[in-house]
N, C-alpha and C positions, 0 to 999 in steps of 0.2 A: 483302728490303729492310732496310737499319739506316741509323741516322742517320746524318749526316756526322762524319766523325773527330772534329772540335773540340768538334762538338754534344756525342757518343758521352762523351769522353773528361769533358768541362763537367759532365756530368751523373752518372758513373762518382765526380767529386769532390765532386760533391753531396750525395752519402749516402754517403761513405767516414768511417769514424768513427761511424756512428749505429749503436745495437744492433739486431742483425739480428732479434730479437723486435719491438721495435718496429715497425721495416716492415712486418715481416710481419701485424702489427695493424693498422697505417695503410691498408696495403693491401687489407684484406680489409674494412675498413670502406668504403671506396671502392668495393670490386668488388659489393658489395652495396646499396649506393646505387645505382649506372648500371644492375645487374638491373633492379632495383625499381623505378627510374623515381622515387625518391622527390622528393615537393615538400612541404615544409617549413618550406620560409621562413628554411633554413639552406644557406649554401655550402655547397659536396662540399668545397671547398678551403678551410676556417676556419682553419688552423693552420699552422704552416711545418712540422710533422713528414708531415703530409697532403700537401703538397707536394712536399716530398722524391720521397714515397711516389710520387707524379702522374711527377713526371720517371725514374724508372726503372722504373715498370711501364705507365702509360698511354701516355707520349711516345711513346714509338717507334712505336705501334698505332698512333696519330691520326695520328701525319706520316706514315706508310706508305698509309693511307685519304687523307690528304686530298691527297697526292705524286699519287697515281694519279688523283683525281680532276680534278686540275689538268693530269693529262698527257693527260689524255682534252680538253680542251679544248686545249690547245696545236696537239695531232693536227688537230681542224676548226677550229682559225681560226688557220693559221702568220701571217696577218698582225696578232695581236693582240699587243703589245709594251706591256703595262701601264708606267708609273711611279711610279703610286701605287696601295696598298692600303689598307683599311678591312677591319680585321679585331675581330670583334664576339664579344665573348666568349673573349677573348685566351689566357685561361691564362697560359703563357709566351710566344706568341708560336709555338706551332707551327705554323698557317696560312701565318704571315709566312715562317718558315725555308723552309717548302716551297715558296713562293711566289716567294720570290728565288735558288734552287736552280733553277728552271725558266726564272724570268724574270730577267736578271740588271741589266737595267737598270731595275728598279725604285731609285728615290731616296729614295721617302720610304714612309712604315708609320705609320698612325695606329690605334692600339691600344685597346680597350675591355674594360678590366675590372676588376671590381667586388673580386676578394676580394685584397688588400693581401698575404697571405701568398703566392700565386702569381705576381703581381703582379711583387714585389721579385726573382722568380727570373726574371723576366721581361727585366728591367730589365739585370738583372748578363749575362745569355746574349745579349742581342738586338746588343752592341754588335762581337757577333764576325761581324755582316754589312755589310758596306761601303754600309751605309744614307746617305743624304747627313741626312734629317727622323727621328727618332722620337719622335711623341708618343704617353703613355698618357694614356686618361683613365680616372678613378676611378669609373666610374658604373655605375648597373645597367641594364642593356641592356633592360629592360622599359621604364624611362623616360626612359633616358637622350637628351639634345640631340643629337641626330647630325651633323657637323662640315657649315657649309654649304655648301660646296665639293663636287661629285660626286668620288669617287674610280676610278679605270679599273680596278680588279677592289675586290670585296666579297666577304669570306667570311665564313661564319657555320657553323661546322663543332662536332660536338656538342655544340648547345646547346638545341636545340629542347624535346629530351626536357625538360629543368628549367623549361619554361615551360608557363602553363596553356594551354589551345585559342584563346580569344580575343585573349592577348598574341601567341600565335603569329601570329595572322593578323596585328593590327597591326603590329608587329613587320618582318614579310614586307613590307608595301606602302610601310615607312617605307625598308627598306633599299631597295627596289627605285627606289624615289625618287632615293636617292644614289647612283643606282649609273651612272656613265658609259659604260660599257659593258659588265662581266660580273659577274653575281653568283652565286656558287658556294655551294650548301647542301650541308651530308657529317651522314648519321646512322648511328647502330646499323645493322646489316643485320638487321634485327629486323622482324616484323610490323608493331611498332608503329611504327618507326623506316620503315618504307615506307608506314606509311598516313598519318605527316604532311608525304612527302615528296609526295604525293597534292595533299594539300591547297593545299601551296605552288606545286606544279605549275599545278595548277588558278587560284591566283590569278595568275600570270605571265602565264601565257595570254590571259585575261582582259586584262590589262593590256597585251598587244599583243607580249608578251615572243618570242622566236625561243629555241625549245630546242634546245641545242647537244649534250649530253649529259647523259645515257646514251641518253634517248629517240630512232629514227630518223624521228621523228614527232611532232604534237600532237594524235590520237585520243585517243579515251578510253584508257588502262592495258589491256591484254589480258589479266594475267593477273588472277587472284580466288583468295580463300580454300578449300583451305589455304597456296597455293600463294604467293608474293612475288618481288619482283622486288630482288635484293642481288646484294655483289659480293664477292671478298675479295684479303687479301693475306696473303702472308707473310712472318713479322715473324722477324730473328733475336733471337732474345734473347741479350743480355752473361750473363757470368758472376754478376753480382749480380739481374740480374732474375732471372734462375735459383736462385739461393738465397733470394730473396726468396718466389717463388711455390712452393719445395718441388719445381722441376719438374727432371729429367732430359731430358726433348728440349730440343734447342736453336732452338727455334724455335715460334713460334705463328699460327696462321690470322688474322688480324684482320676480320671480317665487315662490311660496310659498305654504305650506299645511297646517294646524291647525286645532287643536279641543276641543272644549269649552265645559267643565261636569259642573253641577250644582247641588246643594243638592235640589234644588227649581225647580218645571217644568217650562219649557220655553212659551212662544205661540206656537200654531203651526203651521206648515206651509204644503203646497201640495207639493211643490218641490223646490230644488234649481239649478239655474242653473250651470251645471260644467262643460264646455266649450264654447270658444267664440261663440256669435251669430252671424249666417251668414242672412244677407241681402242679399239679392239680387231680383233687382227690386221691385216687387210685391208678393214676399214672404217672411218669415222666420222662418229659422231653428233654433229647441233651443234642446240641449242635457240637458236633467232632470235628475238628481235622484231623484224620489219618497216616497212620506210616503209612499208607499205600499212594498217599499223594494226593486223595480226593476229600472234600467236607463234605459230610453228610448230616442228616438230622435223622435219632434214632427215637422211637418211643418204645416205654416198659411199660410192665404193666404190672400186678401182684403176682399173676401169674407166674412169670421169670422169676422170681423167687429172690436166690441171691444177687442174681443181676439187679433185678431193682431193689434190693436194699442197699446196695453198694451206690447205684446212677443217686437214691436219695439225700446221701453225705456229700456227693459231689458238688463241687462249687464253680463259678464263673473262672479260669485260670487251671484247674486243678489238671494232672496227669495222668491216664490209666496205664494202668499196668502192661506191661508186653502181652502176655499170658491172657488178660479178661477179653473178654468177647460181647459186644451187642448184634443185636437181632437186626437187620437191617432194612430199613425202610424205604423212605424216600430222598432222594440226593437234592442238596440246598440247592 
């Protein structure tokens, strides 16, 4: 996955001219921030050199995670045709981009965010979407007024991490307030990055909410430590993220967890799968979680015929069907 050309290219002139030492600082002050999870009471994004830095080494990562987490909704509810979004903790607007990529009659984008330097790159990129509305507002998304109007999809994609436990929770119950029909959370594919997708899980729930994805259920989570439930994708990297990062492959994993509540039920489905599929020769293995609430690992084999021609197109993320059936093995 890469950004769309206009994005790609917008962003390519964004840090064309800046010295490449530089980035490579900006950058790496960045990637040790989002490690570290640091809270400090300082934007990641204070400065327009840090921004730069954001649109050609982070961009493409967050729209790839949040692309796919959007597509996984699209998948259970084809009848869902947002027009408006609420997107919270904006950045530039990556939610938004991937948001009207998928959905295209969205009209309008009301944007929240706080730091003025990513902000302004925000501003200059967003107006290359045939948006009919786009407001930003300047606030910080701990306290900020949230627009009184329900919005038909809500995203909130990495930002949890920079907020403490109990903003998080408030936070959660204010969005899910405004939220008209879906609201989509995307984190780190990180331990920690699933254990506050946990938490949010759990408050929706509560709240009467209908989990669309990843979950094929609302049991408790199946799996536990060490083990986590993430997803990934993979990023191409430009030529400049590539000299920016020092790297030689042209491409990167981007790691990611997320979870889509709806006021509306979804389709449903028999399992998702939630790790990679292993191939090998004339078999494969697929790790499930279940509607029924448990993860399991199943193996095919030629023999299963359709079943294993179906498990071989299967991918890391992908949905089964309600209806399909595997042969049952041994429980993870």
């Amino acid at each position: 996955m890469q950004l769309p050309a206009a994005l790609h290219k917008a962003v390519d002139d964004a840090v064309d001219g800046i010295p490449l030492a530089d980035l490579q600082a900006a950058s790496e002050r960045l990637s040790r921030r989002y490690r570290s999870e640091t809270r400090d009471g300082r934007a990641h994004l204070s400065d327009d050199l840090s921004a730069r830095a954001y649109l050609a080494v982070r961009m493409p990562a967050t729209y790839a995670a949040i692309h796919a987490s959007l597509d996984a909704v699209a998948q259970l509810r084809p009848d869902f045709s947002p027009t408006s979004v609420l997107d919270v903790g904006a950045g530039p607007g990556t939610a938004t981009f991937a948001a009207c990529d998928l959905w295209p009659d969205l009209s309008s984008a009301t944007l929240i965010e706080q730091s003025p330097a990513i902000r302004r790159w925000g501003e200059t990129l967003l107006p290359r979407l045939a948006l009919e509305r786009t407001d930003w507002l300047a606030q910080d998304i701990a306290t900020a007024a949230l627009p009184q109007a329900r919005h038909d999809l809500v995203i909130l994609a990495y930002v949890l991490d920079e907020l403490a436990p109990l903003v998080q929770a408030a936070l959660v119950d204010r969005l899910w307030a405004g939220t008209g029909d879906m609201l989509v959370v995307v984190e780190p594919g990180t331990p920690a990055g699933w254990t506050r997708i946990l938490s949010v899980r759990d408050r929706l729930i509560a709240s009467g909410a209908h989990l669309v994805a990843p979950c094929p259920h609302a049991f408790a989570c199946p799996l536990g430590a060490p083990d986590w439930c993430h997803f990934s994708r993979r990023v191409a990297r430009s030529r400049m993220h590539r000299r920016i990062k020092a790297a030689d492959v042209p491409w990167e994993d981007e790691k990611f967890i997320y979870l889509a509540a709806s006021r509306r039920e979804p389709l449903p489905v028999a399992a998702r799968v939630i790790a990679p599929v292993q191939v090998r020769g004339g078999t494969v293995a697929l790790t499930l979680c279940e509607q029924s609430g448990t993860a399991r690992q199943h193996l095919l084999s030629k023999r299963d015929g359709d079943r294993f021609r179906q498990a071989r197109r299967l991918a890391w993320g992908d949905c089964v069907g309600e209806h399909a059936t595997m042969p049952s093995d041994s429980a993870v």
